[in-house]
VOLODO-248924 format. One line per 2 residues: number of its first residue (from 1); for each residue x, y, z of N, C-alpha, C, CB. Coordinates in nm, 4 decimals, decimal comma. Glycine has a CB too. Example, Ala and Ser with C-alpha at 12.3 -4.5 7.8 and 13.67 -1.06 7.14 Angstrom:
BEGIN
1 = 1,3190 -0,5690 0,7800 1,2300 -0,4500 0,7800 1,3200 -0,3300 0,7800 1,1308 -0,4473 0,9046; 1,2850 -0,2250 0,7080 1,3670 -0,1060 0,7140 1,2900 0,0030 0,7870 1,4084 -0,0598 0,5725
# end
This chain:
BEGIN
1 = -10,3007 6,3376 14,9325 -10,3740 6,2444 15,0141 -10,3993 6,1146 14,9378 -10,5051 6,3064 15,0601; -10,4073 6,1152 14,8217 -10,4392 5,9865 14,7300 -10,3192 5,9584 14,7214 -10,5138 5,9942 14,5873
3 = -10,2057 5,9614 14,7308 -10,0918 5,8766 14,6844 -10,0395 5,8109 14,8314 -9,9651 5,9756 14,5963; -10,1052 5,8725 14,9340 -10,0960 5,7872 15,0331 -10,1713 5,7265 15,0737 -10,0648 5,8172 15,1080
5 = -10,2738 5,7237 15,0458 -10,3853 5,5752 15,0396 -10,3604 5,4582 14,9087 -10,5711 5,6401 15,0091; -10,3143 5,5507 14,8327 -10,2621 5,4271 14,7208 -10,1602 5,3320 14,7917 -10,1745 5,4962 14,5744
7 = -10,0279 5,4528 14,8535 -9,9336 5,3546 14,9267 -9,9797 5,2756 15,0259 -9,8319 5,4156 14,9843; -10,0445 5,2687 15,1275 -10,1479 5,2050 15,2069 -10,1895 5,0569 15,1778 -10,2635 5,2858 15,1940
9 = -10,2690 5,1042 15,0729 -10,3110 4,9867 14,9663 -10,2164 4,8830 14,9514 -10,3319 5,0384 14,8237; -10,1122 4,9628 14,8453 -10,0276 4,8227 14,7932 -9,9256 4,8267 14,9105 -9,9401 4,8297 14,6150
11 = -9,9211 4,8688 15,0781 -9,8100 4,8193 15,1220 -9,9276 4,6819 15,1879 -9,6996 4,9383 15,2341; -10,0259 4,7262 15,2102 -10,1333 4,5910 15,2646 -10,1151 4,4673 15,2221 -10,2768 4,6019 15,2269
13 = -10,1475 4,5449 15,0164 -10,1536 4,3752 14,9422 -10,0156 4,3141 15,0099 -10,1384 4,3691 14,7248; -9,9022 4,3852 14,9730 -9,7838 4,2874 14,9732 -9,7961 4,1856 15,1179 -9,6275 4,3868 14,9723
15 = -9,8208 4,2945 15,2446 -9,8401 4,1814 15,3520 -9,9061 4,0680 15,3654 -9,8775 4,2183 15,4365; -10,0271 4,0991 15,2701 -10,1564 3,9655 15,2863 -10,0759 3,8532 15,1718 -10,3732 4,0291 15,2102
17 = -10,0265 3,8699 15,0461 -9,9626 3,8079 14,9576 -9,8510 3,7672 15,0518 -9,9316 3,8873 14,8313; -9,7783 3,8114 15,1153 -9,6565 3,7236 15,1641 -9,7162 3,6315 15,2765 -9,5236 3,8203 15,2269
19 = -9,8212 3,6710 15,3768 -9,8640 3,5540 15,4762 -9,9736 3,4737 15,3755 -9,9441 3,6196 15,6419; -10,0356 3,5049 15,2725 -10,1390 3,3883 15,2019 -10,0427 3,3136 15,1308 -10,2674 3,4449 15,0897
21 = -9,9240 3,3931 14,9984 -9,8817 3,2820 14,9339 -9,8218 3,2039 14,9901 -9,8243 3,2976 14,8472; -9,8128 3,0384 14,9511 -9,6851 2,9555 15,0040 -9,5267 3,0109 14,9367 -9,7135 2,7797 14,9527
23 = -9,4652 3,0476 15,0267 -9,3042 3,0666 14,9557 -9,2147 2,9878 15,0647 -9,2406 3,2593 14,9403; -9,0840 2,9742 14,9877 -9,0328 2,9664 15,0925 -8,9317 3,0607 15,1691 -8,9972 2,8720 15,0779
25 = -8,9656 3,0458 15,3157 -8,8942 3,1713 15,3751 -8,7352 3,1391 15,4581 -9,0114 3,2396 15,4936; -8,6558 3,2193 15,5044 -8,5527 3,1903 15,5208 -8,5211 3,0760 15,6680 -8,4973 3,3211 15,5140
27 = -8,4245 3,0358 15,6444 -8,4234 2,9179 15,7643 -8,5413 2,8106 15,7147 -8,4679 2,9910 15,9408; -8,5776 2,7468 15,6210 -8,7123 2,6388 15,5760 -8,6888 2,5965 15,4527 -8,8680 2,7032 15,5691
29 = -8,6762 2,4958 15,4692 -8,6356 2,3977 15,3068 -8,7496 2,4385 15,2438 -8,6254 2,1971 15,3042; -8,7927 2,3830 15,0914 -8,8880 2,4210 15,0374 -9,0195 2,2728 15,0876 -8,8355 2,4535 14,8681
31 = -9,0025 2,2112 15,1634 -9,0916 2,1217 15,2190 -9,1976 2,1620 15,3222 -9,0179 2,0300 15,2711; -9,1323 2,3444 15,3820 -9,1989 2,4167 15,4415 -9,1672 2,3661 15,6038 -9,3398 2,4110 15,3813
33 = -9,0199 2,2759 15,6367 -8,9573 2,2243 15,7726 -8,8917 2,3217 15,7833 -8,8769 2,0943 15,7888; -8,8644 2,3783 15,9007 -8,7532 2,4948 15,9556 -8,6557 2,4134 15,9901 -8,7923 2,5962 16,0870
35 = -8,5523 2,4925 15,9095 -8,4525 2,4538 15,9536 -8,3602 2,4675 16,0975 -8,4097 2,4844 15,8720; -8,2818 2,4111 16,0884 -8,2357 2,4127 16,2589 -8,0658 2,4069 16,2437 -8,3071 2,2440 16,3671
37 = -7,9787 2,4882 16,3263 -7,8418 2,5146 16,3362 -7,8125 2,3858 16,3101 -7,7833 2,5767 16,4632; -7,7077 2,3383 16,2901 -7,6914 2,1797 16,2856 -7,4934 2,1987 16,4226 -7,6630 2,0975 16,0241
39 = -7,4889 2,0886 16,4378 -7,3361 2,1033 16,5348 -7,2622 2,0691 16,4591 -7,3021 2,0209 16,6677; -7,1364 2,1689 16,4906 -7,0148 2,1466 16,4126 -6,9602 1,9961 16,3937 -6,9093 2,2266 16,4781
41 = -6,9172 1,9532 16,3181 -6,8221 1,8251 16,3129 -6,6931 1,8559 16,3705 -6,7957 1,7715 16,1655; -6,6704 1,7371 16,4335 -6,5291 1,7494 16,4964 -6,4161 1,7466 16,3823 -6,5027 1,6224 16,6041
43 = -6,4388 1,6296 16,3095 -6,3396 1,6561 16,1932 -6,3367 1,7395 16,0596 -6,3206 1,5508 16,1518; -6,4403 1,8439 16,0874 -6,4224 1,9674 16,0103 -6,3712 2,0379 16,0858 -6,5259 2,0304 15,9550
45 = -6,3718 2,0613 16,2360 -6,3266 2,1975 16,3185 -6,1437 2,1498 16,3388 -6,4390 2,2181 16,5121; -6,1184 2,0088 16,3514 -5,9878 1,9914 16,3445 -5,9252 2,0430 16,2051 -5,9636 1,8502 16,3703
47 = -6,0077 2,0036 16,1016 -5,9204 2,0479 15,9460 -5,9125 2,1680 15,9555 -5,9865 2,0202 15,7934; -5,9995 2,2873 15,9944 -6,0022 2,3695 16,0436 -5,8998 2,4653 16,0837 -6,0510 2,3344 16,1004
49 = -5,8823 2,4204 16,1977 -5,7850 2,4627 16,2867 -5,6097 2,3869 16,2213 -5,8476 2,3996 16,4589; -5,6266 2,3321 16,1542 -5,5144 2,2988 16,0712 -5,4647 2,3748 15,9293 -5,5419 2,1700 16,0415
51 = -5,5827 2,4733 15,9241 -5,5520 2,5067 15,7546 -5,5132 2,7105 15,8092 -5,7674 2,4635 15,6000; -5,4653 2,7519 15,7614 -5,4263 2,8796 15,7095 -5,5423 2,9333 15,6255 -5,2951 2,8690 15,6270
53 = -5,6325 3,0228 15,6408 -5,6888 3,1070 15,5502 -5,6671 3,1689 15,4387 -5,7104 3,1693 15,5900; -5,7238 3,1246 15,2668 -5,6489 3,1772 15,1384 -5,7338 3,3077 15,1303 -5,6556 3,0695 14,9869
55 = -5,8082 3,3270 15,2027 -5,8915 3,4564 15,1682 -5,8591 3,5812 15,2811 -6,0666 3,4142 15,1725; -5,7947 3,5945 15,3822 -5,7495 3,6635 15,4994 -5,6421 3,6189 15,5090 -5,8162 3,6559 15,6157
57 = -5,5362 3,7266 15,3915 -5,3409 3,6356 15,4929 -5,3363 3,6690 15,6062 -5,1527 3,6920 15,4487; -5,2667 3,5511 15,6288 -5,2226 3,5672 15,7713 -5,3216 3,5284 15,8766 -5,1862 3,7066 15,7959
59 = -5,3972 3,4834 15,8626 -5,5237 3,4545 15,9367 -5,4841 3,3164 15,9384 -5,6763 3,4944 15,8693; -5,5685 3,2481 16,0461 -5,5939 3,0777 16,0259 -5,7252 3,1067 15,9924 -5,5740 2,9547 16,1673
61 = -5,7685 3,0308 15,8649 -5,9376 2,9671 15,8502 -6,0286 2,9799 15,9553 -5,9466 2,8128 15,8314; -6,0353 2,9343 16,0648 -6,1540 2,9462 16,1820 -6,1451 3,1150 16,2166 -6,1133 2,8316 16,3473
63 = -6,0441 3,1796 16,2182 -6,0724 3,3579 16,2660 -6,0872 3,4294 16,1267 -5,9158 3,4476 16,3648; -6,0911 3,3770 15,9930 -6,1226 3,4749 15,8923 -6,2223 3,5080 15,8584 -6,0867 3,4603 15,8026
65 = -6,2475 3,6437 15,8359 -6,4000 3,7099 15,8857 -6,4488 3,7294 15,7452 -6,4004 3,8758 15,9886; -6,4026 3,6805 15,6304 -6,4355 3,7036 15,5091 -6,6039 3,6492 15,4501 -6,3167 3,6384 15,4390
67 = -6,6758 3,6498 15,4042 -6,7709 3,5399 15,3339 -6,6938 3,4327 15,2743 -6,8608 3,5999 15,2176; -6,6401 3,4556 15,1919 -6,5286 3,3243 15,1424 -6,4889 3,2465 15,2074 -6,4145 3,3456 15,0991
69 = -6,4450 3,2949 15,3317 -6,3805 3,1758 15,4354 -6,5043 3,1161 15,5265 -6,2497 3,2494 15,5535; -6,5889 3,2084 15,4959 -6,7114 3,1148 15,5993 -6,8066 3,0707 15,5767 -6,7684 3,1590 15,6907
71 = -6,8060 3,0754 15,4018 -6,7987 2,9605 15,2927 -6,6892 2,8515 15,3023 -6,7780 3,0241 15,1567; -6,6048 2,8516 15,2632 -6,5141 2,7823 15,2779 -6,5342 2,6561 15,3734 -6,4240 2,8634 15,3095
73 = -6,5521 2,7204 15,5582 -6,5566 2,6367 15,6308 -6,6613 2,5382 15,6707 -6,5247 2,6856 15,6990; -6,7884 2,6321 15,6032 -6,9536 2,6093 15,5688 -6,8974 2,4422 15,5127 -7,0518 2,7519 15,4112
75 = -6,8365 2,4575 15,3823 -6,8208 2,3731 15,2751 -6,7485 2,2460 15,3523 -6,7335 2,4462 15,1486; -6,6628 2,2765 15,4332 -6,5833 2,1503 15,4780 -6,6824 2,0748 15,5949 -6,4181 2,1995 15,5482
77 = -6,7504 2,2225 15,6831 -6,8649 2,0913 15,7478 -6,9487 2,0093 15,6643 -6,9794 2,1484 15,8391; -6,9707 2,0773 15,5813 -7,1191 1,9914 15,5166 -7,0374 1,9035 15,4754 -7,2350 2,0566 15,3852
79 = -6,8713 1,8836 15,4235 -6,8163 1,7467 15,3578 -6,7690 1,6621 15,4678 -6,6904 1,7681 15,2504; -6,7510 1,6845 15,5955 -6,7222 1,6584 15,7292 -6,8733 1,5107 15,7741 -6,7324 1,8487 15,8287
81 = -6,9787 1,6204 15,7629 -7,0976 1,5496 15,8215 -7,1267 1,4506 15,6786 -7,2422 1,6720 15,8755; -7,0898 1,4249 15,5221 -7,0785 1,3654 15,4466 -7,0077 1,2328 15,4525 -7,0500 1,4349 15,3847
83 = -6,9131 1,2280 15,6028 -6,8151 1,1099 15,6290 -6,6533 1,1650 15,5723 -6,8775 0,9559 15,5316; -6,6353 1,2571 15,5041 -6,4986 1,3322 15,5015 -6,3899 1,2647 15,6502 -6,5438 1,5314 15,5209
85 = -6,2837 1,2281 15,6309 -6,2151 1,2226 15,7299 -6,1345 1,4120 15,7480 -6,1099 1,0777 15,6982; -6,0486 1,3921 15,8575 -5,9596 1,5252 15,8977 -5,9040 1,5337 15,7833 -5,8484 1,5238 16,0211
87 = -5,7775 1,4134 15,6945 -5,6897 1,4760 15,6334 -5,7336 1,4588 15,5297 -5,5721 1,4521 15,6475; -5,8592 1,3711 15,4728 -5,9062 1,3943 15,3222 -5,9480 1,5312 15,3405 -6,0330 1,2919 15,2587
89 = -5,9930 1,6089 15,4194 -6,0710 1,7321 15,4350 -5,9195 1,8460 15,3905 -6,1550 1,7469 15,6284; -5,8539 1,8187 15,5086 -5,7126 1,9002 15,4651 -5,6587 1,8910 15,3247 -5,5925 1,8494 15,5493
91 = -5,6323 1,7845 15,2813 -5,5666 1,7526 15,1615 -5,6709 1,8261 15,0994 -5,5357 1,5981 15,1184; -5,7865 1,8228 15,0446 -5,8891 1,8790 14,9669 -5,8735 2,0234 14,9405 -6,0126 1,8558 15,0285
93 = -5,8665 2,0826 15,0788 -5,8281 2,2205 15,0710 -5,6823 2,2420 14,9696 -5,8047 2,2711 15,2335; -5,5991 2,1886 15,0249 -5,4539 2,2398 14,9799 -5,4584 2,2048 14,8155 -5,3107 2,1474 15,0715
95 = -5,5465 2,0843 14,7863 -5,5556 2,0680 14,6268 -5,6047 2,1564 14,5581 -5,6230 1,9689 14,5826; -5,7116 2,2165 14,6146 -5,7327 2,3498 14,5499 -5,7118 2,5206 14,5379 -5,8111 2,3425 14,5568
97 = -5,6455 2,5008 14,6754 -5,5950 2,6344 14,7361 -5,4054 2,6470 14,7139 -5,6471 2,6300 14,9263; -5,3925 2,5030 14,7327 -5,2201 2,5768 14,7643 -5,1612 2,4585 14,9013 -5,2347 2,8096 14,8523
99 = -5,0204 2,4413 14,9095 -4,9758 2,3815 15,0221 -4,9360 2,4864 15,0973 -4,8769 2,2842 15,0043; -4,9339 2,5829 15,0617 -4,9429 2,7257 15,1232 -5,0414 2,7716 15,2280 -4,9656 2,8117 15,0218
101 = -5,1022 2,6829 15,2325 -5,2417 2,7263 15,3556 -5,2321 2,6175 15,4492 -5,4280 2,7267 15,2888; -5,1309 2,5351 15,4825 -5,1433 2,4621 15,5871 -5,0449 2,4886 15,6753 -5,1499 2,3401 15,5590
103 = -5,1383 2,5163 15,7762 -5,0870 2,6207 15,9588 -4,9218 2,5706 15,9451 -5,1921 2,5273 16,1855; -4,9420 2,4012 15,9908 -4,8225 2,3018 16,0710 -4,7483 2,2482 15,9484 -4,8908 2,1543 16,1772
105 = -4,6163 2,2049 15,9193 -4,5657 2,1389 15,8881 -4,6138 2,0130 15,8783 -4,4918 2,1578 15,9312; -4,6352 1,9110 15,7613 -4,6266 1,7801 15,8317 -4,5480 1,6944 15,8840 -4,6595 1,7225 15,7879
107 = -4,6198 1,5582 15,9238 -4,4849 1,5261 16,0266 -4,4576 1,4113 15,8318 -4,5283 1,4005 16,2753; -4,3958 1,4592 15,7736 -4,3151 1,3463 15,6945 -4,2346 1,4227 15,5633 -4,4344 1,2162 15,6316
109 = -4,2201 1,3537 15,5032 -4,1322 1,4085 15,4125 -4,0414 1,5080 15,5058 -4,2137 1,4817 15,2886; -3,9979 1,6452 15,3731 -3,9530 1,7822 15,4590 -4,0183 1,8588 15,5797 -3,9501 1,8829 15,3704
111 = -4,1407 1,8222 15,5784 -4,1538 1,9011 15,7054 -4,1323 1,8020 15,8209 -4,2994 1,9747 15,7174; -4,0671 1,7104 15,8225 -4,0516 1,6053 15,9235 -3,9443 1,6981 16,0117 -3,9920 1,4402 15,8590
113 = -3,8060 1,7611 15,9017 -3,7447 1,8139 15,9832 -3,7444 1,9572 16,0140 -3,6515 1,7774 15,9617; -3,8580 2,0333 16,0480 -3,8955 2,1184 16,0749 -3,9716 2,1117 16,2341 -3,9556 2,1475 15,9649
115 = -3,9958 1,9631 16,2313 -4,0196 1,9309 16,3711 -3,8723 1,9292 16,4211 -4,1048 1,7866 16,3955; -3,7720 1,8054 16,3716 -3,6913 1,7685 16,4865 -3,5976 1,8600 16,4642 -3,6396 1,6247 16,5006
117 = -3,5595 1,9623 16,3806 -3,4422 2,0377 16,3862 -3,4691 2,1298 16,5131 -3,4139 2,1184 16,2460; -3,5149 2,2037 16,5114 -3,5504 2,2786 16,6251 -3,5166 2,2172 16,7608 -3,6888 2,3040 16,6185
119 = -3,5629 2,1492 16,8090 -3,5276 2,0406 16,9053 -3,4179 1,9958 16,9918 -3,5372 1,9593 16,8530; -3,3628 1,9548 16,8341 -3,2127 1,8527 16,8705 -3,1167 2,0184 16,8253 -3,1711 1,6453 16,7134
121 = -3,1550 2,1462 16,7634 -3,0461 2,2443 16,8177 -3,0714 2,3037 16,9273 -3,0144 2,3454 16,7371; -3,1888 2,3021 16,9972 -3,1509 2,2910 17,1463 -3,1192 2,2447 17,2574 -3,1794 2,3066 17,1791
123 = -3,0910 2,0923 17,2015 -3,0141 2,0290 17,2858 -2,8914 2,0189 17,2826 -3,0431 1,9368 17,2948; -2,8288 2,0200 17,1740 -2,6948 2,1129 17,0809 -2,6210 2,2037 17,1859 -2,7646 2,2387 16,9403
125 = -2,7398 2,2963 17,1541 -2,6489 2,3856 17,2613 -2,6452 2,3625 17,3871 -2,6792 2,5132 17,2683; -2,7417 2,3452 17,4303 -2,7686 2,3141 17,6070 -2,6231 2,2051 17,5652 -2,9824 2,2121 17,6866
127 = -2,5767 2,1343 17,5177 -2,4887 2,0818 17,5405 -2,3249 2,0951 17,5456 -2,5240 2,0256 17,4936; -2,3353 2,1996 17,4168 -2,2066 2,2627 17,4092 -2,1665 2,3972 17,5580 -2,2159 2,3392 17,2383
129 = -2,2788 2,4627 17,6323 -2,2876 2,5478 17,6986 -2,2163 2,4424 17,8144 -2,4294 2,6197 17,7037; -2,2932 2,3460 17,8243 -2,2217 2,2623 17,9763 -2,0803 2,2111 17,9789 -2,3016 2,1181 18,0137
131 = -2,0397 2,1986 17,8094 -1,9230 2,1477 17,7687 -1,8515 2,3271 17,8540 -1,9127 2,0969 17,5563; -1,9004 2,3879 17,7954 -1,7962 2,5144 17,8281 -1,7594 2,5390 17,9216 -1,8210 2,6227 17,8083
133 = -1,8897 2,5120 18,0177 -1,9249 2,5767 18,1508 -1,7514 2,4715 18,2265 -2,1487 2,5202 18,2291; -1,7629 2,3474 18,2003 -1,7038 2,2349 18,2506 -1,5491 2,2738 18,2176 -1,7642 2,0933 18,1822
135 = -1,4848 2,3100 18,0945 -1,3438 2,3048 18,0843 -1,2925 2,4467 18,1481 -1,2980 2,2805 17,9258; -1,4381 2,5630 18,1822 -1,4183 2,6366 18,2583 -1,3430 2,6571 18,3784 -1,4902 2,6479 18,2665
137 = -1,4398 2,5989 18,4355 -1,4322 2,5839 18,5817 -1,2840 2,4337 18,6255 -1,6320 2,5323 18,6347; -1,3105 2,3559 18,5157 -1,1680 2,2934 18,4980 -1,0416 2,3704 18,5092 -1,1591 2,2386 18,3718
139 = -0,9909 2,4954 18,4082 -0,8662 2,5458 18,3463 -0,8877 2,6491 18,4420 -0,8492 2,5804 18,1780; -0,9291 2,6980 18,5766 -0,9630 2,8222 18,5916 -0,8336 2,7808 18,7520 -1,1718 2,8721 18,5987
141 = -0,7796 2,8902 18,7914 -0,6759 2,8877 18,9023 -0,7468 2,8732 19,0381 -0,5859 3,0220 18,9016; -0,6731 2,7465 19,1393 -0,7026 2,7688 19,2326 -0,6906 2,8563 19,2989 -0,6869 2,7162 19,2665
143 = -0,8114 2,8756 19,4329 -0,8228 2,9785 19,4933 -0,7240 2,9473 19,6228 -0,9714 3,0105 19,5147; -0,6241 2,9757 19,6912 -0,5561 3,0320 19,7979 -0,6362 3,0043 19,9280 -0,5339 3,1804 19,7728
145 = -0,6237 2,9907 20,0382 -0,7030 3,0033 20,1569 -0,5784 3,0363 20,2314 -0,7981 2,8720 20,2085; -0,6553 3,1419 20,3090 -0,5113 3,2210 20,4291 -0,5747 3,1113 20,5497 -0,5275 3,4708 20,4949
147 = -0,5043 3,0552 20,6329 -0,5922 3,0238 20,7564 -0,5489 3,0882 20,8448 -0,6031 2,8946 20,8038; -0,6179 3,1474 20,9273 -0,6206 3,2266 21,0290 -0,6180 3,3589 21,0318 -0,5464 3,1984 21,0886
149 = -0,6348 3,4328 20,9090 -0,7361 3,5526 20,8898 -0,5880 3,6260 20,8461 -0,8515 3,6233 21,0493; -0,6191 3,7959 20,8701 -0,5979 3,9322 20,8934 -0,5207 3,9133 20,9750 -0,6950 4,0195 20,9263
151 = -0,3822 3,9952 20,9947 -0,3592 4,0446 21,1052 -0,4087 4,1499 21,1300 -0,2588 4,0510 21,1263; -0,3864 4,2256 21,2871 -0,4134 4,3406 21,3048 -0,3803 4,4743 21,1840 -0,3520 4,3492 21,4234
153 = -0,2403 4,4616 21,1645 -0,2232 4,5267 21,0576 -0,2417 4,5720 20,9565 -0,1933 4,5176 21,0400; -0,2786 4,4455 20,9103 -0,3506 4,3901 20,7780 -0,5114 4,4616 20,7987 -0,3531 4,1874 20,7736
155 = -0,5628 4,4318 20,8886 -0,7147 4,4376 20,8570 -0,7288 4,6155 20,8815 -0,8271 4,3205 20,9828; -0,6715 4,6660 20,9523 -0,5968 4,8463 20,9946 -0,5966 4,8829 20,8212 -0,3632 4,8534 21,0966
157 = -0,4902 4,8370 20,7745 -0,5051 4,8944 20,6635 -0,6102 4,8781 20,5543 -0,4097 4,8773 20,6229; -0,6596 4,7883 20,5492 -0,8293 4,7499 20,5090 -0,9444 4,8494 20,5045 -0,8879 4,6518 20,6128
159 = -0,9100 4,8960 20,6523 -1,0450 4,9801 20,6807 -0,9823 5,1315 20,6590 -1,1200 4,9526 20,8585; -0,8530 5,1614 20,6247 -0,8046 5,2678 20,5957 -0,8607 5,3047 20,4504 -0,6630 5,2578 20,6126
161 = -0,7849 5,2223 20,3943 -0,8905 5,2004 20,2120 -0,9897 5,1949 20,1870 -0,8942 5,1008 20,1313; -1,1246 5,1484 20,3004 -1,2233 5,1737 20,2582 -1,2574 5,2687 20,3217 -1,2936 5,0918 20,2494
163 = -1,2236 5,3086 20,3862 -1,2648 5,5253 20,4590 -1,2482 5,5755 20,3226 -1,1035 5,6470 20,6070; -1,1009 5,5537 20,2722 -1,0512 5,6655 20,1651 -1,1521 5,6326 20,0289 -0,8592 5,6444 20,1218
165 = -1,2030 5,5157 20,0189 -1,2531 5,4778 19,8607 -1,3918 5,5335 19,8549 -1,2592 5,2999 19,8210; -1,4688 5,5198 20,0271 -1,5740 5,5873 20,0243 -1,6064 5,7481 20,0512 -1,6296 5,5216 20,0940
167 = -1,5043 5,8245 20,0794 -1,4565 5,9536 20,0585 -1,4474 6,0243 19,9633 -1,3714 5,9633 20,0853; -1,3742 5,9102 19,8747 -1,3337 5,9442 19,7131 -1,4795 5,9425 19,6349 -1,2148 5,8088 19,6352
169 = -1,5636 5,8585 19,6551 -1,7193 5,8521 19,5601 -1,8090 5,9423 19,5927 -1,8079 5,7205 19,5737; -1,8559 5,9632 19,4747 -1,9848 6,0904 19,4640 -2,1319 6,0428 19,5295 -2,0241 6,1300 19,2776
171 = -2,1715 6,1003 19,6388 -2,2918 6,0075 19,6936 -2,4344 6,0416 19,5066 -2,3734 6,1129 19,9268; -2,4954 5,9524 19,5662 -2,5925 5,9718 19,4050 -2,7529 5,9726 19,5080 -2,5733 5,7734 19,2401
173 = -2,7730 6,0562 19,4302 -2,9111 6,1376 19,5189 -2,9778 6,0896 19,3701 -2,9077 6,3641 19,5795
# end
């Protein structure tokens, strides 16, 4: 019974000590202002969405569920709302991470043609296909026209061949 009035005791003090002392508590600068969510920057959520995650492969940065990465992205807003532009923000990353973490190609240097190759070989082909299609239908034999049909004869024996061809096949159940 005494060691649970002792516990009693000191679970009390601690409550009265945490609402009497001044500390500071979570969400509150030490000025004793609560803090408040702040809104994303646009040109952190674009660098963002531009970078590859070094802490989750295979991830892009905005879906990596790591602490690191949400540090990481923590770090680029707060350099974002600092006046950071998009690609000083990007470049920043890759200087310390790697050119390995950026999603897109850029548009210059080598990755210039990583845009237009793709592209112009599908117009490549779409072009060579019509070339084909064309000397096709060019080199290919005219077709014949009977005018004035079947004779009796003719069309007699027609329907003789197809009695016998459909006679000859296995019905399919």
């Amino acid at each position: 019974m005494e060691m649970t009035r002792s516990s009693r005791l000191l679970g009390s003090l601690v409550v009265i000590a945490t609402i009497v002392l001044p500390s500071t508590l979570a969400g509150q600068d030490p000025d004793g202002v609560v803090l408040v969510p702040t809104e994303p920057h646009p040109a952190a959520d674009e660098a963002i969405s531009r970078l590859k995650s070094p802490y989750c492969p295979g991830l892009m940065l905005e879906v990596c569920t790591s602490y690191t990465g949400a540090s990481l992205r923590d770090s680029i807003q707060e350099m974002a709302r600092e006046g950071w532009t998009t690609n000083e923000l990007v470049d920043w990353v890759l200087a310390n991470h790697g050119d390995e973490y950026l999603a897109y190609p850029r548009m210059s240097g080598r990755g210039l043609l990583a845009w237009l190759v793709p592209p112009l070989a599908l117009l490549l082909g779409v072009g060579v296909v019509v070339t084909a299609l064309r000397h096709m239908r060019a080199s290919s034999p005219e077709v014949e026209t009977v005018e004035g049909g079947l004779t009796e004869e003719d069309e007699a024996l027609l329907r003789q061949a197809l009695r016998e061809m459909d006679a000859s096949e296995e019905p399919i159940f």
